[in-house]
N, C-alpha and C positions, 0 to 999 in steps of 0.2 A: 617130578619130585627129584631133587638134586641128591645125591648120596654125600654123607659128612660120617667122617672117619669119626665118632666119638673117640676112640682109642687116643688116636692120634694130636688130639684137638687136645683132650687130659695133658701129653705130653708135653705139650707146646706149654698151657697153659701151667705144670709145674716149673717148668724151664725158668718161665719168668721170674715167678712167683720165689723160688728160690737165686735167681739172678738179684733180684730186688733186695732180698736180706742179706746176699752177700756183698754189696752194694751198702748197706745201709752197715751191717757190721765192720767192713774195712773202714770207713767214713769214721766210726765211734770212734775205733784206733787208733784213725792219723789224728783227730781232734782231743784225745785223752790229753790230760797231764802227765799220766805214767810214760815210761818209755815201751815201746813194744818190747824190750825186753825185761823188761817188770811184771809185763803182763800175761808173757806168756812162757817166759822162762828156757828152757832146755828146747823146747817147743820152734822156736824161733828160727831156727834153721826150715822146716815145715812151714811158716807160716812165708818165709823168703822165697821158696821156691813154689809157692803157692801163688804168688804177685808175681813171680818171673813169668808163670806159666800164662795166667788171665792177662796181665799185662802184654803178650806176644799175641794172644789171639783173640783179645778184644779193644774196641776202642774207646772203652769205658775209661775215661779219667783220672779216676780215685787210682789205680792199681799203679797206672806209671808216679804217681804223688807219692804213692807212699815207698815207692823203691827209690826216689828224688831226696825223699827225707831221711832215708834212713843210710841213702848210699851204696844201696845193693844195687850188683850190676848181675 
C-alpha cells in the first residue's frame, strides 16, 4: 500500500485552483474596456507589484502582458 500525503495533495491541489482564478482574473483585466486604473483605483500600485512579483517567478503569460500594457517596469 503506497502512502499519499492527503495534507499535502490539498495543498498542491489549492495552489492550482487558485493559480487558475488568478490567471483567469488578470486575463478579465488586461481584456476590460476600463483602464486598470478605473478599476481599481488608489489600488493600483498593489495590483503593479503584484504582476512584477508573479511575472518574475512565473512563466505564465498574462502577468508579463499586462506590465507590456500598462508599461510597468
Amino acid at each position: 500500500m503506497e502512502y499519499v500525503d492527503v495534507k499535502k495533495q490539498l495543498n498542491i491541489s489549492t495552489i492550482l485552483i487558485l493559480r487558475d482564478r488568478l490567471v483567469e482574473i488578470t486575463e478579465a483585466v488586461y481584456n476590460n474596456e476600463k483602464s486598470v486604473y478605473e478599476i481599481f483605483g488608489n489600488d493600483v500600485i498593489k495590483v503593479r507589484a503584484c504582476m512584477l512579483l508573479f511575472a518574475s517567478v512565473s512563466d505564465i503569460p498574462i502577468f508579463k502582458k499586462m506590465l507590456e500594457k500598462h508599461c510597468w517596469r
